[in-house]
One Martini backbone bead per residue (centre of mass of N, CA, C, O) as a GRO file, in nm:
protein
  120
    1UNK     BB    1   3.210  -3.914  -3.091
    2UNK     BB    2   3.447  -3.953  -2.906
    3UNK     BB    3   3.499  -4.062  -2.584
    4UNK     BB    4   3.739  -3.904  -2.326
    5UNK     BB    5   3.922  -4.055  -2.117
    6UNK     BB    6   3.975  -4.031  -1.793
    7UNK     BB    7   4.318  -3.997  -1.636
    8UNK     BB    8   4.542  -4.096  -1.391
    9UNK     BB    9   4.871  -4.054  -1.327
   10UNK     BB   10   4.857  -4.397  -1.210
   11UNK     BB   11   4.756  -4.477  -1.577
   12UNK     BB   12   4.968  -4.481  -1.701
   13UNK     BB   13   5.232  -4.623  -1.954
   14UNK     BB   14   5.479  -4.518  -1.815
   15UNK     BB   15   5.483  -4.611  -1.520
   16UNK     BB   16   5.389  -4.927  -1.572
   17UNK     BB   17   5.661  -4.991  -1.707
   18UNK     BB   18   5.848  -4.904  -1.504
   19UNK     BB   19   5.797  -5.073  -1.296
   20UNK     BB   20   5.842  -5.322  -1.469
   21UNK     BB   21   6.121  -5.279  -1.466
   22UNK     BB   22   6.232  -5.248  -1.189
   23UNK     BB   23   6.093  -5.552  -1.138
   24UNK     BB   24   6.317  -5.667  -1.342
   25UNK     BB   25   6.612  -5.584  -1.178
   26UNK     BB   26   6.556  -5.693  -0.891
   27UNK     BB   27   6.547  -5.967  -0.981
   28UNK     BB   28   6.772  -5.991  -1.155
   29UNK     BB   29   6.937  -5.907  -0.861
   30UNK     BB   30   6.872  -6.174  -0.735
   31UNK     BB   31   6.956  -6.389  -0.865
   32UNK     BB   32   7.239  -6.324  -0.876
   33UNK     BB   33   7.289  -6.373  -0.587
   34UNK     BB   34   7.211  -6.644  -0.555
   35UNK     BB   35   7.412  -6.774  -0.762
   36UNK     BB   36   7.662  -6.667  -0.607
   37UNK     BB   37   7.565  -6.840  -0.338
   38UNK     BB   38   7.475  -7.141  -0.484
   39UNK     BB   39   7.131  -7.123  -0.510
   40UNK     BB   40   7.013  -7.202  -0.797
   41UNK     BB   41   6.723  -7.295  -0.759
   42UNK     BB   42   6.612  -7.036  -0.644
   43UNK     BB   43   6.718  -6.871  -0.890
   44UNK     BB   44   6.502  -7.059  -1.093
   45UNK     BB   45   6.253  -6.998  -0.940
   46UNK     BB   46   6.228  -6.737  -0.939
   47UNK     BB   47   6.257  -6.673  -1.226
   48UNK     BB   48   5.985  -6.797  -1.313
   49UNK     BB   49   5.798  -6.701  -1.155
   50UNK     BB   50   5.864  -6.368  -1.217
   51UNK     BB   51   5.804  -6.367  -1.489
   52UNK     BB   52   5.557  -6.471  -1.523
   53UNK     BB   53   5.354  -6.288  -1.361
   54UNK     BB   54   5.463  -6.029  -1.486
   55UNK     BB   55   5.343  -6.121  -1.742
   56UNK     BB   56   5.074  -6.175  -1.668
   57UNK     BB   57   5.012  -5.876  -1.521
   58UNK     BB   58   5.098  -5.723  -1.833
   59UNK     BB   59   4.885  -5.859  -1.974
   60UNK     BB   60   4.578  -5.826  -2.166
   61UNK     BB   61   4.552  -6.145  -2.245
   62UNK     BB   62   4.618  -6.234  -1.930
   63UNK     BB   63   4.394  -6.239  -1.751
   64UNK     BB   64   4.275  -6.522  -1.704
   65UNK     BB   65   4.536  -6.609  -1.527
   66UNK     BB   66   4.537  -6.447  -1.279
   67UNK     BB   67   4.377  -6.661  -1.107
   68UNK     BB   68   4.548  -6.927  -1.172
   69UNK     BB   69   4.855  -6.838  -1.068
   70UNK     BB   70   4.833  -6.843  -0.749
   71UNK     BB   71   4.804  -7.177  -0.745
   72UNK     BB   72   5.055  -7.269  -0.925
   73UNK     BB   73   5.270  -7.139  -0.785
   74UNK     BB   74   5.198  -7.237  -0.481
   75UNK     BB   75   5.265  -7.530  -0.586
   76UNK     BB   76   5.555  -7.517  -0.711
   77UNK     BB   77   5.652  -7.431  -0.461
   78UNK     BB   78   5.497  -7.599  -0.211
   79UNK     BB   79   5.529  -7.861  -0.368
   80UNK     BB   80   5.753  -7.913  -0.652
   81UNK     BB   81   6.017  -7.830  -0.511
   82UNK     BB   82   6.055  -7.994  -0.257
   83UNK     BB   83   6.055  -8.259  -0.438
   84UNK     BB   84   6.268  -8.234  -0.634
   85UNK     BB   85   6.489  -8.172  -0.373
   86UNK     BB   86   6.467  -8.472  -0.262
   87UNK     BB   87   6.549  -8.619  -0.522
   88UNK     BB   88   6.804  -8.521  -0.582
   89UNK     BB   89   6.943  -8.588  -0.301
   90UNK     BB   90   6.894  -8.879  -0.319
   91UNK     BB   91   7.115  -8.868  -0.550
   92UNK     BB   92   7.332  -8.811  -0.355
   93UNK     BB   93   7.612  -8.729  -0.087
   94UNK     BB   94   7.425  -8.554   0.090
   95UNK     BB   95   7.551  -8.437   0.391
   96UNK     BB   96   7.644  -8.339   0.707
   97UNK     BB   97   7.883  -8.594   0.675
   98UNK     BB   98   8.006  -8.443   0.385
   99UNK     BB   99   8.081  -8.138   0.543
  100UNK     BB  100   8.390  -8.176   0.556
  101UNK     BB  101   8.665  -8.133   0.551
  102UNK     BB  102   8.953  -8.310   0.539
  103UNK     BB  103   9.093  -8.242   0.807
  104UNK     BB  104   8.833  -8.309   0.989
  105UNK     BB  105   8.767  -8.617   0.858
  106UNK     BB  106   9.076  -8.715   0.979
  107UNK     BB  107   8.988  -8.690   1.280
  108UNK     BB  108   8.742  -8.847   1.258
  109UNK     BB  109   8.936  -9.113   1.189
  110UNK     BB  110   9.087  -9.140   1.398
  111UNK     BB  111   8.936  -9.147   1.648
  112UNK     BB  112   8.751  -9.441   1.607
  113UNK     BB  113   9.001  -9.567   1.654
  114UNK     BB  114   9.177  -9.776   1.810
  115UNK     BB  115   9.488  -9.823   1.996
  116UNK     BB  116   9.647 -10.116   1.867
  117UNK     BB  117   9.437 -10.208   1.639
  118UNK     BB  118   9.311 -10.373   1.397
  119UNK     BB  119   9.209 -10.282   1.080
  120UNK     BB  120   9.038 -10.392   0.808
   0.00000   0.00000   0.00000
C-alpha cells in the first residue's frame, strides 16, 4: 500500500500554476509598457529574463538549472547587455547633442556663426 503524502495548502499545484499564470500576465504587462515607452532593449531584457526563469523554477526536469540560472542571468544583465548596447551606440548618430528638435538645432546654428562674416 502506497503511503499518502500529506500536503500543505501552499503545496497545491493549483496554487502554484495560479501563482505562475499571474507571474506571467505582470510580465507580460511590463514588457508591453516598456514596449510602449519605446524601451525596446529592456522590454526584449525583460522578457527573456523571465519567461527562462519562470520555465527554469516552474519545471522539475530543470531543477539542476536552478543553480545556475542566477549567475547567467546576472551575467547577461550586467555583462553582456551593457556590452551589446554600448556597441549598437556606438554605431548610430546618437548623443546628447542629436536630441534636439529642429527648431532648437537652427537656434543653436544660428547662434554659433558671428554676423558679417561669411561661413564657408
Amino acid at each position: 500500500m502506497d503511503a499518502v503524502k500529506k500536503r500543505h495548502w501552499w503545496q497545491s499545484p493549483q496554487l502554484t500554476w495560479s501563482v505562475i499564470g499571474l507571474l506571467c500576465l505582470l510580465v507580460g504587462y511590463l514588457v508591453v509598457l516598456m514596449y510602449a515607452q519605446g524601451e525596446y532593449l529592456f522590454a526584449i531584457m525583460t522578457l527573456i529574463l523571465s519567461s527562462v526563469g519562470l520555465y527554469i523554477f516552474a519545471n522539475r526536469k530543470a531543477y539542476a538549472w536552478r543553480y545556475v540560472y542566477p549567475g547567467l542571468a546576472g551575467m547577461g544583465l550586467f555583462v553582456l547587455f551593457p556590452l551589446i548596447c554600448t556597441i549598437a551606440i556606438a554605431f548610430t548618430n546618437y548623443s546628447s547633442t542629436n536630441q534636439l528638435t529642429f527648431e532648437r538645432a537652427q537656434q543653436g546654428a544660428d547662434g554659433s556663426f558671428l554676423p558679417g562674416r561669411q561661413s564657408l
